[in-house]
Structure formats: C-alpha cells, structure tokens
N, C-alpha and C positions, 0 to 999 in steps of 0.2 A: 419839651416836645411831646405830645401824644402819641399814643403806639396802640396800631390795632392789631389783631391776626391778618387783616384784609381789608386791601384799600381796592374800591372800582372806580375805575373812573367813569365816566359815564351812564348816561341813566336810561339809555335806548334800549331796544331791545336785545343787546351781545352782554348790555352791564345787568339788566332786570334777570335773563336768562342764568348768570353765573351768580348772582344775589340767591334767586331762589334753589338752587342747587344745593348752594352752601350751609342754605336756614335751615335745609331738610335734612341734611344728613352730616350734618355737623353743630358744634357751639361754639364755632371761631367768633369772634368778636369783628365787626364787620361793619365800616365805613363808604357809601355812596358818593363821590362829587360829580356837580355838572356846574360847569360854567354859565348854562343859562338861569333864566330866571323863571322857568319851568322844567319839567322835566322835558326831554329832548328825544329824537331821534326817527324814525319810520315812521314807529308808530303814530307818531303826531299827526305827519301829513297823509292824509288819505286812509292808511291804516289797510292799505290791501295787502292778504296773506295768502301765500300759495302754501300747499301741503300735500306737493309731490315733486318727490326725485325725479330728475335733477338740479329744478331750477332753484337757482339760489347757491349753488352748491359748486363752487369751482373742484373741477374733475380732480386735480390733484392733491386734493386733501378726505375727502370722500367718496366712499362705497357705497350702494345702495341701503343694505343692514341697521349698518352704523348712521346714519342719516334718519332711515323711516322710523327707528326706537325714539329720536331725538326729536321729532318731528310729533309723535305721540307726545312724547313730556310738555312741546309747546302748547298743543292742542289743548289740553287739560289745564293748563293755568289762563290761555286768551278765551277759553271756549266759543270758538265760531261758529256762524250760523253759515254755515255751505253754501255757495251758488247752484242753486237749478242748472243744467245744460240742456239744450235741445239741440237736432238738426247736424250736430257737431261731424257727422261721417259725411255729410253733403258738401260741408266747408273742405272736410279733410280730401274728398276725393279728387276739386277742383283743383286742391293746393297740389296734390303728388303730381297731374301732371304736367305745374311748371315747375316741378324739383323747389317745390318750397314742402314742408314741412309744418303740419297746424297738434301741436302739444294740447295733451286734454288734460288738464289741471285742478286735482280739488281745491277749489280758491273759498275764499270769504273778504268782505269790502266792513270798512264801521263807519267809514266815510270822516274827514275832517272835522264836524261840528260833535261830533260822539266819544272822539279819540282821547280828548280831554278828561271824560269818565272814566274813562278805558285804566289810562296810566294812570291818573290819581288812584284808582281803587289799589290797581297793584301795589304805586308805590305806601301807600296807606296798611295793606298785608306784610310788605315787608318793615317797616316800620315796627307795625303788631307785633311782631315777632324778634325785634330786638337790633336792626338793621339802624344805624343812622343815617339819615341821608341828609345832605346837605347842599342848596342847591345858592348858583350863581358862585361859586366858591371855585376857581378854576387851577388846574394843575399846571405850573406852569414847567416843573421839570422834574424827572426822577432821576438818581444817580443810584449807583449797583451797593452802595451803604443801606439801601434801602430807607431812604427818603423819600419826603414829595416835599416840593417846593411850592406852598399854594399863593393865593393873589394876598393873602389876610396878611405877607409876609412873616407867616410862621411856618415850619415844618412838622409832618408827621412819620412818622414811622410804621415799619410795616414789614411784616412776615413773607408777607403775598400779595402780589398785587393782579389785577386784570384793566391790562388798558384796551378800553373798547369808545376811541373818540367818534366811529363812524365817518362817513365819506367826506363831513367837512369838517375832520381832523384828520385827513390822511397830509396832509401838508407840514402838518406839527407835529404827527407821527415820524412822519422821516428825519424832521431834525433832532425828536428825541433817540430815535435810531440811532442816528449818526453822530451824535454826541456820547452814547454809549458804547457804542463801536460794534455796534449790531448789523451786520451784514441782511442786504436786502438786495434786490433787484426791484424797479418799476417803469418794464418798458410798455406797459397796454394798458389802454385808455379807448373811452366808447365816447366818439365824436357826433354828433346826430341833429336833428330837428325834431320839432313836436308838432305833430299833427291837429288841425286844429277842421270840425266840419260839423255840418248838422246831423243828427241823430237820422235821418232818414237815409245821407246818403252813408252808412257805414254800420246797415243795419245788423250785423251780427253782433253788435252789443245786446242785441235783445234776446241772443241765444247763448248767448255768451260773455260772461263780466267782462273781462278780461284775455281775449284772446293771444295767445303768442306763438306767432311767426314764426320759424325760420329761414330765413333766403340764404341762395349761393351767395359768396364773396363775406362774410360774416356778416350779414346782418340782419335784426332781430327786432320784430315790436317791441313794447316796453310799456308798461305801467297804462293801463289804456284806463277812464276814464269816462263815465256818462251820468245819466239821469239829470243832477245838478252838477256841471263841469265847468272848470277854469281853469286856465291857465297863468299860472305864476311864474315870478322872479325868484331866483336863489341869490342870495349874494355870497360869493367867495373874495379870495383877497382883494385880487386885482379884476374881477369881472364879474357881471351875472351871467347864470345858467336860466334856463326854463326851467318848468317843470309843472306836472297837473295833479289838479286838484280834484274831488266831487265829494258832495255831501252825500249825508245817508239817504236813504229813498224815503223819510219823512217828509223833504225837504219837494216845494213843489220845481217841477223840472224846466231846464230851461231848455232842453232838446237840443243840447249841442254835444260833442264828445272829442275827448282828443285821448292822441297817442302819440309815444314816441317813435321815431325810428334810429336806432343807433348801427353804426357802423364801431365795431372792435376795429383799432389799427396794435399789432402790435409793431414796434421799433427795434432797429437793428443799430450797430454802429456807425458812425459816430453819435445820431440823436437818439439817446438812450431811457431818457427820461422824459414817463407818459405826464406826469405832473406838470414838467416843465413845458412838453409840447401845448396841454391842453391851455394851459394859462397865456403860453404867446396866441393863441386862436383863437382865446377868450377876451384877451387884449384888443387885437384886431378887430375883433364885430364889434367892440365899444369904440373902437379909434371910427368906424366907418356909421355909425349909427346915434353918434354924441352920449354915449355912455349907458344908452340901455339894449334890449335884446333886438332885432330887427325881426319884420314880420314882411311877407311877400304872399301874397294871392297866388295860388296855382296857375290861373287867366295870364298872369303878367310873367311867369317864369318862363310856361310853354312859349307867350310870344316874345319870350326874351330882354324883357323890358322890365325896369326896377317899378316897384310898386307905388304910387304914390297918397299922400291922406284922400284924395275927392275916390282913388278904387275902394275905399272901406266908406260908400257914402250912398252906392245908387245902382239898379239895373241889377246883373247879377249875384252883385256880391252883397247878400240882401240880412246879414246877419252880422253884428259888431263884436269884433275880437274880445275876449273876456278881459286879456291883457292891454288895456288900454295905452297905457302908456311904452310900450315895443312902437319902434321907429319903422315907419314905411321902408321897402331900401329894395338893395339885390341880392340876395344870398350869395350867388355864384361870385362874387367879387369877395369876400370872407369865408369862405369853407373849401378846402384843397380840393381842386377839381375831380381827381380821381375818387374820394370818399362821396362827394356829390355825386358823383354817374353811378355809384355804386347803388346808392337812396332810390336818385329817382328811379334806375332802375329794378327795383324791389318796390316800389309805391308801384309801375305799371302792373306790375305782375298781380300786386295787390287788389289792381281794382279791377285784374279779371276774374279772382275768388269772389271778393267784395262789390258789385260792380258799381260804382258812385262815387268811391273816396277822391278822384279826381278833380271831381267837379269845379269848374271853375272861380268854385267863391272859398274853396278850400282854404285856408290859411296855415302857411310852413313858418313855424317860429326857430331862429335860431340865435345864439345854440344851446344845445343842451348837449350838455356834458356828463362825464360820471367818471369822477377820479376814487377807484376802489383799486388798482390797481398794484399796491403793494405785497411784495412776496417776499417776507421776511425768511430768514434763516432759522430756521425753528430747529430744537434740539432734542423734540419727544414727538408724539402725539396729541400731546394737551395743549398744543400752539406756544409752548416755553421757547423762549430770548435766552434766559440764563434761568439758573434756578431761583424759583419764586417772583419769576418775573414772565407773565402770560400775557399774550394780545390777544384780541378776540372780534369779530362784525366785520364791516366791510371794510373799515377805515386801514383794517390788517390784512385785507386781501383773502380773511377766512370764509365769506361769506359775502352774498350780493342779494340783499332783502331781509324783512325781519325775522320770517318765521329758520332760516338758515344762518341767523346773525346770533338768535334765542339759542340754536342749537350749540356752535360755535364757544358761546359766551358757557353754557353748559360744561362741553368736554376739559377748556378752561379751570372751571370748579371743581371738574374728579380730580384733576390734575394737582389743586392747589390740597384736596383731601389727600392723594396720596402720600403728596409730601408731609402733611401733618402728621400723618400717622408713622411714617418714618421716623419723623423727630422725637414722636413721642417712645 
C-alpha cells in the first residue's frame, strides 16, 4: 500500500485551492485523484469567477475578513482579467423599487474553449513542484484507518485527506458520509430553469457579465451567459440538468444569452432530503420528455399551451435553441407549482428592470438543478469530519462556485498544516 502526507480528491477548484496551500508552506508529500479523464470541476465549464463577498460563500461558515484574505490568495494564482461595469446604478435603481436587489460584483469570464489552458497550466505548477496527480483514478471509499479504496483495486494511505468531489459528487459524498458515520443534514436544494433569449432582448449583459438578481420568495439569477452562449446537458445519476455555457470573446458571437433562475426550497419533515427531492423532479421531466431536458417558448407558456417542434421553426420564435436535442413539452406539468409561480413571478419583475427578457421567442429549459446542499457536521474551522479527515467546495456544502470552492479547499490546508506541525 502506498502512503502519502495527503491524499485530495479531486482536481476542481476546492482540490487545486488546498494543493497549492500545501506546496507553499509545507513538504507534506502529496497525492491529486480525479476520476475523470481530465482534470474536472468549474473551472472547466465556463470558468466564471466572482470576487466579492458574499457570493459563493454560505453565510454560515464565512465572515466577510476571512473570505476577502482568501479571495486575494485565489486571485493571485487564476490572475483575472476583471469585467468592465457600466450603467450598473440605473439597473439597481429600477430593481429596489420592486424589492429585488441587483449585487455589483468584481467578476472575470475564460470562457469554455480557454479553461483547458487554464487547469492544465495549474495542474502542470503543481506537478513542478512535487504534487502527484493522477487522473481517471477514482476514490471509491475512504475508511477512518485512513485509506482510500481506489478503482486500480489497490489502497493508499494517508495522514490527511481533503475530499472536495464538487456538486456531482455530493451524492457519493453522502454515502461516504454515512458509511463513516459522519453526521450531516441536506434539506436545500436550488430547483429552477435556464433562461434562454437573444442578446438584444436582455441587454444588460452588455454592462454587465454577469448580472445577479435577487428576488422576494428566494430567488436568484445564476451563472448568466453571452457573447458565444449555449446551453447544455449535465448528466447526474438518474437525470440531466441544464446548464450554460459561453466561450471567450475571441470566439465570433452568436447573440444569444442565457441565464439561470433558481428558486432555493428548503425542506422540513417528513421530506428531508434535498438530493433525494431533486432527483424524484429530475426523474419526472425525464419520465415527461423521453429522457432529455424539456424546453417551452415563453409565447406558449403565457398562452398556456405545451410547446411544440413547428414553434422552434417560424414567425416569432426566429432563433434555434442551442440545446438541440431538449424536448418540446409543458414545464408547468413537471416543476411544483408553487416554485413555478415563484420564477415566473421574478422573470415579470425581471423584464420590468430588463425590459425584453419576456419576449415571446424566449426559451425556459428545464430543469436545472444544483445539488450542493450538504452540511456536514464539522468539528473545527478547517471543514474536519474527524481528525485528518477534511471536505472542502460545493459538493460539502462549503462553498457555491470556484473562486469560494478555491478558498474553502484553502482553510482545508491550514487545517491539514496545523495538525502536521502538532505531530511533529
């Protein structure tokens, strides 16, 4: 069996962020897996980064302080190029008075096609520096003897570990949870649609990457989307999610843009688990749509009518879904009524800030999901399960995006230093 100071699992940005922590101020000996067949995680897709408090940063684990220091360490290893803002007090004045709320965010975009240089370099630095990493090699269990159980059917061993699987491993987070007897809760999950529309009618992407919402009743834009935009499939166990895409602004544009709108449900008893809710709702729009994600014209929702393939073909609806293959259908017959009235009511509001996103050639993909919702029982500050056993990124509920996932996978690594130097 092999034995390191430090096994990570993952190679996203919660496992990169606690890697380079460790190289810098320590000589632990130190092991990388991912189960894919590249390196994985945010950063991949899209590669949008926010870099201000709060976002990203569930209130109950983070202070402003402690976050913006952490936030600085990201910055200096992804080195972003900033978005421009303009106009931004015009949007914000219309938003306050329908009690929504428009956040001014220092963001930076690498875009999809760039994100590939992005990680490689990193992982290539840590590499340099003494890091093994080893990728498609997947964890398939850890036990408190300090093992990993990997696919090669051998085991390694290990001082410290940081499991940071990210949002499609919070599924197999829980079971390694709960085979250790790790106490957690996960009743909140973000149920929602992805907005899909031409760049003219939703023009404040032009003052703004990224814009984020907040509406009454929890709901919140999401990962917004332009210049070269698509909209994609995630695949999880049992169901796909949406989710969008855009290249970098090399890329010539194809003037379309999307965004998400997510509704937060949290759960009370007896249905307690957000995992388990999002997956029977992610079941359903595959039971109602022959197995991929459904898509509906705003035109056909307002008149209350399912959409069919001839409305993505003529007259208004003058621009074809990026996601081709998402099923004509009805939303409202798949998404709990009450999280629906919530949306649409927050998309109205929307297009009286914005005014256009309505339009009737619009396209509502759903669903999109985001199961980050685990809140494990942690026994420090440094996100510790047990001693020498740390989780870290969204998949542990520490964080919700890369540049708070970076930071996360950090505090992780003091954690895994302070105990070295006790031992020692």
């Amino acid at each position: 069996m092999q034995k390191f100071d430090v096994v990570i699992i993952g190679s996203g940005p919660a496992g990169l962020g606690a890697a380079f922590e460790l190289v810098e101020n320590s000589s632990l000996r130190i092991l990388m897996v991912d189960r894919g067949r590249i390196s994985s995680g945010g950063l991949r897709n899209d590669c949008k980064q926010n870099y201000t408090f709060p976002v990203g940063f569930p209130h109950e684990y983070w202070v402003r302080g402690q976050a913006d220091e952490l936030l600085s360490i990201c910055e200096r290893h992804l080195s972003p190029e900033i978005n421009s803002k303009s106009n931004i007090s015009m949007y914000r004045e219309r938003a306050a008075q329908l009690n929504v709320e428009l956040l001014d965010i220092r963001q930076a975009h690498v875009g999809t096609d760039r994100a590939s240089a992005l990680i490689g370099g990193l992982i290539k630095r840590l590499e340099d520096a003494g890091v093994e990493v080893r990728l498609e090699y997947e964890a398939l269990s850890v036990d408190c003897e300090k093992r990993v159980l990997v696919s090669e059917g051998e085991e390694v061993g290990f001082d410290s570990i940081v499991i940071a699987p990210g949002r499609a491993g919070s599924a197999w987070l829980q079971k390694l949870m709960s085979a250790s007897g790790v106490r957690f809760v996960d009743n909140t999950v973000d149920i929602g649609v992805r907005v899909e529309a031409h760049e003219a009618n939703y023009r404040i992407v032009n003052d703004y990457y990224d814009p984020k919402f907040l509406f009454p009743d929890k709901v919140r834009t999401f990962c917004t989307n332009s210049g070269c935009a698509h909209v994609v499939r995630e695949k999880y166990e049992h169901y796909y999610s949406v989710n969008g895409h855009s290249l970098s602004r090399s890329n010539a544009p194809n003037n379309l843009v999307n965004f998400a709108m997510l509704r937060t449900v949290q759960l009370t008893d007896p249905v307690v688990s957000g995992q388990h809710f999002a997956d029977i709702l992610g079941q359903m729009a595959m039971q109602l749509s022959g197995g991929q994600p459904m898509m509906q014209r705003v035109g056909d929702f307002r008149s209350g009518k399912r959409s069919k393939s001839e409305t993505f073909n003529h007259d208004l609806y003058d621009f074809k879904p990026t996601l081709s293959g998402a099923t004509p259908g009805d939303i409202s017959l798949a998404m709990p009524s009450k999280i629906l009235r919530n949306i649409w009511s927050s998309l109205k509001r929307l297009d009286t800030i914005v005014p256009g996103i309505l339009h009737p050639s619009t396209i509502l993909y759903y669903p999109e999901i985001k199961t980050y919702s685990n809140r494990p029982e942690f026994i420090n500050e440094y996100f510790a399960v047990r001693p020498g056993i740390f989780l870290a990124g969204d998949g542990a509920g520490t964080s919700r995006g890369i540049t708070a996932a970076w930071a996360s996978g950090v505090r992780a690594a003091r954690g895994i230093c302070r105990e070295a130097a006790q031992r020692s």
